[in-house]
C-alpha positions as CSV (number, residue, x, y, z in Angstrom):
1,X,115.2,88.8,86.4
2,X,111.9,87.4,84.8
3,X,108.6,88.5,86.9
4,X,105.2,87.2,87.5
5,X,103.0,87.8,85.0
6,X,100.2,90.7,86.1
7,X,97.6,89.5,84.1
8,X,96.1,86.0,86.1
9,X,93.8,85.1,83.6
10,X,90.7,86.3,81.1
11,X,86.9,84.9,81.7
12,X,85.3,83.3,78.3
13,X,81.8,83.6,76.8
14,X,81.1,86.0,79.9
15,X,79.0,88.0,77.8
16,X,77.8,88.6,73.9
17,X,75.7,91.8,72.7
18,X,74.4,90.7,69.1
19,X,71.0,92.8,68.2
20,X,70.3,95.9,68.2
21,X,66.6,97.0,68.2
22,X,64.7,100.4,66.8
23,X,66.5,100.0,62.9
24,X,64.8,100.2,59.8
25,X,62.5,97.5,58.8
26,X,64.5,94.6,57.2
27,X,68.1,95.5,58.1
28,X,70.1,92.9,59.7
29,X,72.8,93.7,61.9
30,X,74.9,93.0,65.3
31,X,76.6,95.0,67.7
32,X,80.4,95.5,66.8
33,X,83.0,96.4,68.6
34,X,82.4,99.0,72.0
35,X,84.0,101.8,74.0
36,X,83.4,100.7,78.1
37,X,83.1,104.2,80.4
38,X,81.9,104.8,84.3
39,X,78.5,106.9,84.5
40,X,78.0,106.8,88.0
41,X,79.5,104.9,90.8
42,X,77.1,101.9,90.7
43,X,76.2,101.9,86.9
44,X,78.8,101.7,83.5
45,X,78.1,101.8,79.9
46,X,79.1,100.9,76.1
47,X,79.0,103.2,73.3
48,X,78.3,100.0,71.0
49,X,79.1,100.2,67.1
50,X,76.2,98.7,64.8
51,X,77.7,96.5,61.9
52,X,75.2,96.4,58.9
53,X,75.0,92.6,57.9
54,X,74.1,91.9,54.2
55,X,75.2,94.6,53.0
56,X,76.3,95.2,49.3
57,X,79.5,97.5,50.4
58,X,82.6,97.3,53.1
59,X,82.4,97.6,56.7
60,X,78.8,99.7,56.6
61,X,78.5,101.2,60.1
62,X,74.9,102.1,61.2
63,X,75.6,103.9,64.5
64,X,75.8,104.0,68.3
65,X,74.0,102.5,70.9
66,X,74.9,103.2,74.4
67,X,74.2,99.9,76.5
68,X,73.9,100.9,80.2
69,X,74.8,97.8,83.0
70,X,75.3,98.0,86.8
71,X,75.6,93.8,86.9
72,X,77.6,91.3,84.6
73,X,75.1,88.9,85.1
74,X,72.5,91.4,83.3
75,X,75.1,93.0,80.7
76,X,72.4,92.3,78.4
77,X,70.9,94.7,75.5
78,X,68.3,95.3,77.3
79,X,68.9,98.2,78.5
80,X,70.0,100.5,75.3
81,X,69.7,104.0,74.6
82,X,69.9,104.5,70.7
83,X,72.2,107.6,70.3
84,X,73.4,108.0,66.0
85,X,71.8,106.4,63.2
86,X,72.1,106.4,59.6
87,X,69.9,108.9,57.8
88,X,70.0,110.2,54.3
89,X,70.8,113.4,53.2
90,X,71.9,115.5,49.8
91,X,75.5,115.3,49.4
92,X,77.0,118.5,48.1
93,X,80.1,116.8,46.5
94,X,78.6,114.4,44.3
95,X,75.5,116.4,43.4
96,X,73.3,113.2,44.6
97,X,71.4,111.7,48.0
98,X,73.6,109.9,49.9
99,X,73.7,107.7,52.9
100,X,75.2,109.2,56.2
101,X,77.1,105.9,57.2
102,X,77.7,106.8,61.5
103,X,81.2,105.7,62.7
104,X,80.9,104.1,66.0
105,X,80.9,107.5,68.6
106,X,83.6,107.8,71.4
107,X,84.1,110.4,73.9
108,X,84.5,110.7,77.2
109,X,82.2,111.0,80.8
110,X,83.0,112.3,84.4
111,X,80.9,109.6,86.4
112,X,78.0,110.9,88.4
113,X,79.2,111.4,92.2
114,X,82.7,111.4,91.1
115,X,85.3,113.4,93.2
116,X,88.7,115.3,92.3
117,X,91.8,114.0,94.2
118,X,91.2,116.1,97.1
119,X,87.5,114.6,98.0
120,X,85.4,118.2,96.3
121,X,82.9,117.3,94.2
122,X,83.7,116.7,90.8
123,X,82.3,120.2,88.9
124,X,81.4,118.2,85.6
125,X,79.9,115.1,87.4
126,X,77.3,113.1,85.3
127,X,78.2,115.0,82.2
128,X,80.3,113.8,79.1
129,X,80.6,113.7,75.2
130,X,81.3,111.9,71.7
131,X,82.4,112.1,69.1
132,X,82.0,110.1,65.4
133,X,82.4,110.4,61.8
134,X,79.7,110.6,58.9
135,X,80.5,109.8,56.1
136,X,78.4,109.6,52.7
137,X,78.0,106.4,50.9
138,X,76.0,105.8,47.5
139,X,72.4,105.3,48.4
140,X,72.6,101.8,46.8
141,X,75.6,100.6,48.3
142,X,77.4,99.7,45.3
143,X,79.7,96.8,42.9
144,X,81.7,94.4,45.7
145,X,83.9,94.1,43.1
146,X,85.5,97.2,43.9
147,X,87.4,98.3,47.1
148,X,84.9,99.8,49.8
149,X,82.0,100.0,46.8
150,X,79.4,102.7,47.3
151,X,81.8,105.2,49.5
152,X,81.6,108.0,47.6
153,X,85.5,109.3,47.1
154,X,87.9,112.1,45.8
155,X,86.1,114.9,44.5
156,X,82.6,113.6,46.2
157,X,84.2,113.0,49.0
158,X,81.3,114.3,52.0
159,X,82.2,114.2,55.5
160,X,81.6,115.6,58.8
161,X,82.2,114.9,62.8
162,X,78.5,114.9,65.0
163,X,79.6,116.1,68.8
164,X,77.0,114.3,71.0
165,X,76.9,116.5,74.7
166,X,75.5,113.7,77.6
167,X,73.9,113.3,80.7
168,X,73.5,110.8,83.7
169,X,70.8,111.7,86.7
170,X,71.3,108.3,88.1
171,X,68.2,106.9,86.3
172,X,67.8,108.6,82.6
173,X,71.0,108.8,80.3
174,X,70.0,111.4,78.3
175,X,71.4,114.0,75.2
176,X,71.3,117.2,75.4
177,X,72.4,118.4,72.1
178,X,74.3,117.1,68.6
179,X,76.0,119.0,66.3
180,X,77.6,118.8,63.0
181,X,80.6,119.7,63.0
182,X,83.2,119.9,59.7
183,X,86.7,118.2,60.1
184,X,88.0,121.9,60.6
185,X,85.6,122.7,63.4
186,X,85.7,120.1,66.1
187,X,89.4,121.4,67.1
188,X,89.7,124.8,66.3
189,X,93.1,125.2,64.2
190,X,93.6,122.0,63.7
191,X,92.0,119.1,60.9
192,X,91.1,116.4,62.8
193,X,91.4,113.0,60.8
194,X,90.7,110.0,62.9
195,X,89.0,109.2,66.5
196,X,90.6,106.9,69.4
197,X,90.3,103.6,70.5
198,X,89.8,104.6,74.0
199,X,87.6,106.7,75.9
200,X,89.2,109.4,77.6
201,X,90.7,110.0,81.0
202,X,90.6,112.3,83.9
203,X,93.3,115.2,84.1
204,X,92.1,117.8,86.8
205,X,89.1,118.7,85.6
206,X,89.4,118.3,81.9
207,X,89.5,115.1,80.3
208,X,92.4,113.8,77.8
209,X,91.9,111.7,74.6
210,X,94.1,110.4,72.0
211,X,93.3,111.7,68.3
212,X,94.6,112.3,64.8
213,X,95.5,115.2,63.2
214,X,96.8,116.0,59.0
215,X,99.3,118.3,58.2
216,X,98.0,122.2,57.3
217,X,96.2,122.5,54.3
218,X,94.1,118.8,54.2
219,X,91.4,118.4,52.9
220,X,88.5,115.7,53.0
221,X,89.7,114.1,50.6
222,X,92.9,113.2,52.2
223,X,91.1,111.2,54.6
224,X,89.8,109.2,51.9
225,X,93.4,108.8,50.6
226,X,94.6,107.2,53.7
227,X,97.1,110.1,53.9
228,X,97.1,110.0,57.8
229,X,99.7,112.5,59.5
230,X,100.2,112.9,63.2
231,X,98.7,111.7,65.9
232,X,98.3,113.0,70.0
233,X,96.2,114.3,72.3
234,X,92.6,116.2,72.6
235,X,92.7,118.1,75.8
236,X,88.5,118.7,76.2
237,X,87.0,121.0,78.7
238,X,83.2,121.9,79.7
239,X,81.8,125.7,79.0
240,X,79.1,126.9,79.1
241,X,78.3,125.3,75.1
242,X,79.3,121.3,77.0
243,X,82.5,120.0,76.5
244,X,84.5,121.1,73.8
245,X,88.4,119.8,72.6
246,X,90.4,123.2,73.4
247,X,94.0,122.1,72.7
248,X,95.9,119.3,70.8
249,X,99.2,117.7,72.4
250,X,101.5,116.4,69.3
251,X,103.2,112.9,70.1
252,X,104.3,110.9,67.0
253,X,105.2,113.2,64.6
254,X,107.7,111.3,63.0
255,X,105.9,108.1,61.7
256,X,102.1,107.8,59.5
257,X,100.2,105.9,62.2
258,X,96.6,105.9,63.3
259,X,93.8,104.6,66.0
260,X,96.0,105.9,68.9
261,X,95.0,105.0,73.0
262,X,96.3,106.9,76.0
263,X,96.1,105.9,79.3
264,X,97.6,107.1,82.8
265,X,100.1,104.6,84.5
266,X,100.1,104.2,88.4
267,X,102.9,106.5,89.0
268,X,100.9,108.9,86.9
269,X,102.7,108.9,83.6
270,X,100.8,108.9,80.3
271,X,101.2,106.4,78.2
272,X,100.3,106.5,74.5
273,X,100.3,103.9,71.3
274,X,99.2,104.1,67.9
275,X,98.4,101.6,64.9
276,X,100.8,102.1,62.3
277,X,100.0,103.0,59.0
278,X,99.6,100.6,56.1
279,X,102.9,102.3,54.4
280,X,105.0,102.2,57.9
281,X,108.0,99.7,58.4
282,X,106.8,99.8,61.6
283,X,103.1,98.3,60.9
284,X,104.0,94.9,62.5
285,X,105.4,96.3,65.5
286,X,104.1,97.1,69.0
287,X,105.2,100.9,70.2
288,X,105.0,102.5,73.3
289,X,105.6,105.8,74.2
290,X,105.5,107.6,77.7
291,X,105.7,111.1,79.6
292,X,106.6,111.8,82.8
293,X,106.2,115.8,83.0
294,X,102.1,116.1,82.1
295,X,102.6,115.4,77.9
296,X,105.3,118.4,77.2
297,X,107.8,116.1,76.0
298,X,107.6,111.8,75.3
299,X,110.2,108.9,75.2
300,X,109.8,105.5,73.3
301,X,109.8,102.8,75.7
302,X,108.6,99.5,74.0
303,X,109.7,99.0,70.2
304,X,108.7,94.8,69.7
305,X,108.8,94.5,65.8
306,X,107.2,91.8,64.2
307,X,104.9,90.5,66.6
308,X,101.4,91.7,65.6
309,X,99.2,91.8,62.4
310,X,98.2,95.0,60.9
311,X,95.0,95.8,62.8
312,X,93.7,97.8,65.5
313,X,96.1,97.6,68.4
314,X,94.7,99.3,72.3
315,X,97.0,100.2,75.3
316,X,94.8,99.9,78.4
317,X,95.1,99.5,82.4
318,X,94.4,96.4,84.2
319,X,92.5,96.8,87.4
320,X,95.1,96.7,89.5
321,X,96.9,99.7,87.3
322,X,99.3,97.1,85.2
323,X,99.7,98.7,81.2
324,X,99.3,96.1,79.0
325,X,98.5,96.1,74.9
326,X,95.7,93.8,73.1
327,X,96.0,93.2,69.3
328,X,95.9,90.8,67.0
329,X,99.1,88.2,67.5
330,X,100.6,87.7,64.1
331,X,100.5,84.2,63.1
332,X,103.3,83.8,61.1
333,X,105.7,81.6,63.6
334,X,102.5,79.8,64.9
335,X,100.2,77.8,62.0
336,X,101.2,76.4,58.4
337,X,98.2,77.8,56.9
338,X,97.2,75.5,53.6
339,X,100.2,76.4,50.9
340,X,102.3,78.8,53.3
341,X,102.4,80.4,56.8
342,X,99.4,82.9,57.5
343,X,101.4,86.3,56.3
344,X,99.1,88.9,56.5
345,X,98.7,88.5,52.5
346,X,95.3,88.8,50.4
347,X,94.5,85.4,51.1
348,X,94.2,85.7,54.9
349,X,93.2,88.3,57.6
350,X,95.3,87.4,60.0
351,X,92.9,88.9,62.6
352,X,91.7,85.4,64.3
353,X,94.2,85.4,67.2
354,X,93.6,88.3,69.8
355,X,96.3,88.3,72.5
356,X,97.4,90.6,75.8
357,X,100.8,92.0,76.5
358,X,101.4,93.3,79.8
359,X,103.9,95.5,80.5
360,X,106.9,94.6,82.9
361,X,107.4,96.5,86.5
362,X,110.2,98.5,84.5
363,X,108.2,99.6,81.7
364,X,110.6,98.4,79.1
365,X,109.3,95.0,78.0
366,X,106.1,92.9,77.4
367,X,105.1,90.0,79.1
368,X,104.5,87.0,77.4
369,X,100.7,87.0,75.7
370,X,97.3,85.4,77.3
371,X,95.4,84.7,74.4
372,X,92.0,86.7,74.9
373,X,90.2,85.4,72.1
374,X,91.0,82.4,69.3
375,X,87.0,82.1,67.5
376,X,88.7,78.8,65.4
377,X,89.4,76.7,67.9
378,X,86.4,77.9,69.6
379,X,83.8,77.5,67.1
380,X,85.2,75.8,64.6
381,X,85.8,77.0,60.7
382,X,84.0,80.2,59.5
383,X,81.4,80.6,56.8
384,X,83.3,81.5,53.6
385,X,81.8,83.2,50.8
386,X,81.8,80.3,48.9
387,X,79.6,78.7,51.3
388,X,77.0,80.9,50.1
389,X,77.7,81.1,46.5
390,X,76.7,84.6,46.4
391,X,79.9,86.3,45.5
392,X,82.2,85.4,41.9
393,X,84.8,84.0,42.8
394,X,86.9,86.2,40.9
395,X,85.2,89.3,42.5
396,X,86.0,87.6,45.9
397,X,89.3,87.1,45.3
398,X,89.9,90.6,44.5
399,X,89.5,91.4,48.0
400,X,89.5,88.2,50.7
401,X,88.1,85.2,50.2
402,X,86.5,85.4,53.3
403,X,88.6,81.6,55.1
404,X,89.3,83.6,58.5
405,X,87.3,84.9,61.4
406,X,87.8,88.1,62.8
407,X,88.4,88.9,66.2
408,X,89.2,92.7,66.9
409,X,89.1,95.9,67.8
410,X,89.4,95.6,71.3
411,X,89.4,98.1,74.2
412,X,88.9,98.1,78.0
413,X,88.5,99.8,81.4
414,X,87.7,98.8,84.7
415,X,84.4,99.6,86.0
416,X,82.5,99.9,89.2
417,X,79.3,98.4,89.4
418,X,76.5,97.5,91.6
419,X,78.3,95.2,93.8
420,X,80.8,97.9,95.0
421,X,84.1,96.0,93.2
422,X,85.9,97.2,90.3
423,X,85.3,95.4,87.8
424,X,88.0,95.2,83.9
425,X,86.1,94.8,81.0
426,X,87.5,93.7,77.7
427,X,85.2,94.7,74.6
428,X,86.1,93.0,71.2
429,X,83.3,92.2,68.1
430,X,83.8,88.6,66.8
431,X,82.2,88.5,63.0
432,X,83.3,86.1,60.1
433,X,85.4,87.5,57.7
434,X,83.0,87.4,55.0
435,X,80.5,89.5,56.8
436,X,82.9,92.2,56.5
437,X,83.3,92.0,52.7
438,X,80.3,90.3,51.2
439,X,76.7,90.0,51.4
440,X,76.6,86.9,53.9
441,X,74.4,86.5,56.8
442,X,75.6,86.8,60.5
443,X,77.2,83.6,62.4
444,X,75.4,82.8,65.6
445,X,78.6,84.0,67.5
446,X,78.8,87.4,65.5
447,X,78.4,90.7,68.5
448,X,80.2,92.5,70.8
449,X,81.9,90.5,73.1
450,X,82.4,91.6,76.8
451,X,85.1,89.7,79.0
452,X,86.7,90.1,82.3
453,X,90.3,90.0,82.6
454,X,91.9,89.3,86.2
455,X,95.1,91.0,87.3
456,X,97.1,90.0,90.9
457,X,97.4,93.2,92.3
458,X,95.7,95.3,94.6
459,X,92.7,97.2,92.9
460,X,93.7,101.0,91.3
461,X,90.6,102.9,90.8
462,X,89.8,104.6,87.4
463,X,87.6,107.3,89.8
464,X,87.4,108.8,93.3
465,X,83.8,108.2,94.2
């Protein structure tokens, strides 16, 4: 028996973060893609990735801002606490200075005022963390010629986690303290590969995120590799030194995947997805697996093959509690593309068409799609590199020749805000292709986009406030 769709509908052009202020003289960039999280019951934030724009190398991150809102009608950079940013440093690996490029952070925050279950006071209240990646790049950012030019690999590989503690007093968002922390260090007895796509949730008084960690014996270097290995959950507590991940909850084990989400379903199962890895026979496919007993043991409950592209895939809850996935719909069945359907080869992305499953009552299917986000038919063709002229055309075809737009990493959670409703927040970053592989400049609809997305049930709460 088919059922109404949860999701009613998704807002467009509800909001766009583009520039980010305090960078070094000259640099050109726009906000990426974002992590939404509650700090208090009136206010939310973004931990919002900085995309460096004419850059000479691949995907060159420049930090985290976190963007602070209590009104979509003022979700506006204005209001921006710069957190990480790029510095330069001596790179013990390659001998040479180096460039500390910042992976967008994500973490996890206990809203201020928030309340347990019971109606106590939350202990950890207006506290939370993140987390990133460093990684060294050349300090001239290298040959685009090459894959990922100026990221120093194998034998120089240099990398390291920064563990950001944070506050909320209901005006200042503040930091504590930063550390550096080695990929060894941030979860003791365990290498920790890869960060989530989500920020993380409530569970008592600890919070649970998702996370990635390689098999005994890895080293930095296998990071570089792409030789990803397991992925599960953080379990992070606060002591006396802030919060700290204290234990690691396997849940794929048998399958190379990456970028994993968890989320807590309205009956209070967890629910858990990954990206697939490059390598996997199930890279096109949309997996879902849940537990009913607190993460001790996991069934898989969705298995749709062929039905996304090979990009970064979220599992989030609609206000009203409804599951559902957002990932890039593979376009294969849908658009002749020039000379042959858009396959997810060299020639084409794929990453233009970003869509939302919801999951059934049952938990066993998807819904049909909404299509959250289609920049083509909004904005018409993208800037290629050959609009430019700046690239060879044989060193461009090496890697894309930059025909697509990109529309992706998304994430989401519903947030409450000054106007006492819950409010779900979609986060994506919209860029041309190009951008992302060459030295072009940013299109006028480049950013972090921020959209609402309606659902027909009765409003869940992500806190007790």
């Amino acid at each position: 028996m088919q059922t109404i769709n949860p999701i009613r509908s998704i807002t467009r052009g509800l909001s766009v973060l583009q520039t980010p202020s305090r960078l070094p003289q000259g640099t050109i960039a726009r906000y990426g893609y974002g992590f939404p999280f509650q700090v208090s019951s009136t206010t939310a934030a973004i931990f919002a990735n900085i995309h460096c724009k004419m850059a000479r190398t691949e995907d060159f991150e420049l930090g985290t801002d976190v963007v602070l809102f209590d009104d979509l009608r003022h979700l506006t950079a204005d209001r921006v606490i710069p957190v990480s940013r790029n510095h330069e440093e001596y790179n013990p690996a390659a001998k040479e200075m180096g460039t500390m490029s910042k992976q967008c952070l994500v973490g996890g925050f206990v809203p201020l005022g928030a309340k347990r279950p019971d109606g106590s006071p939350h202990p950890h209240a207006g506290t939370g963390f993140g987390w990133g990646m460093a990684l060294s790049y050349a300090v001239d950012d290298g040959d685009l010629s090459k894959p990922y030019p100026g990221n120093f690999r194998e034998e120089k590989t240099h990398i390291y986690y920064e563990l950001y503690q944070f506050a909320f007093d209901g005006e200042k968002f503040t930091v504590p303290a930063v550390e550096k922390l080695g990929v060894n260090d941030l979860l003791p007895g365990q290498f920790v590969y890869n960060s989530p796509m989500r920020t993380a949730i409530a569970d008592g008084d600890d919070l649970l995120s998702a996370g990635v960690v390689g098999a005994p014996g890895s080293t930095v270097q296998d990071i570089m590799r792409g030789e990803i290995s397991k992925c599960g959950i953080f379990r992070w507590r606060k002591g006396e030194n802030g919060w700290r991940a204290v234990e690691y909850i396997p849940v794929v084990e048998d399958m190379m995947s990456f970028e994993p989400t968890l989320v807590r379903d309205t009956d209070g199962s967890l629910l858990f997805t990954v990206r697939p890895a490059y390598e996997s026979p199930e890279k096109r496919s949309i997996l879902v697996w849940r537990s009913k007993d607190g993460g001790k043991s996991w069934e898989k409950i969705i298995h749709a093959k062929n039905i996304r592209f090979q990009s970064p895939i979220t599992l989030n809850t609609a206000a009203d509690g409804t599951p559902y996935i957002v990932c890039n719909h593979l376009l294969s069945a849908l658009m002749d593309y020039e000379e042959g359907f858009m396959d997810g080869s060299a020639r084409t992305t794929c990453r233009e068409m970003l869509a939302v499953w919801a999951l059934n009552p049952t938990r066993d299917a998807l819904h049909s799609p909404h299509i959250a986000s289609f920049p083509r038919y909004e904005y018409g063709p993208p800037p290629t590199y050959s609009t430019y002229s700046v690239v060879n055309e044989g060193d461009a075809g090496q890697m894309n020749k930059g025909r697509d737009w990109t529309s992706d990493h998304p994430t989401a959670m519903t947030l409450r805000l000054s106007d006492g409703r819950w409010h779900h927040l979609l986060c994506y970053r919209v860029l041309a292709q190009a951008e992302v592989q060459g030295p072009i400049p940013p299109t006028p609809y480049s950013g972090l986009h921020v959209e609402e997305v309606f659902s027909v049930g009765e409003v869940k709460p992500e806190w007790n406030f």
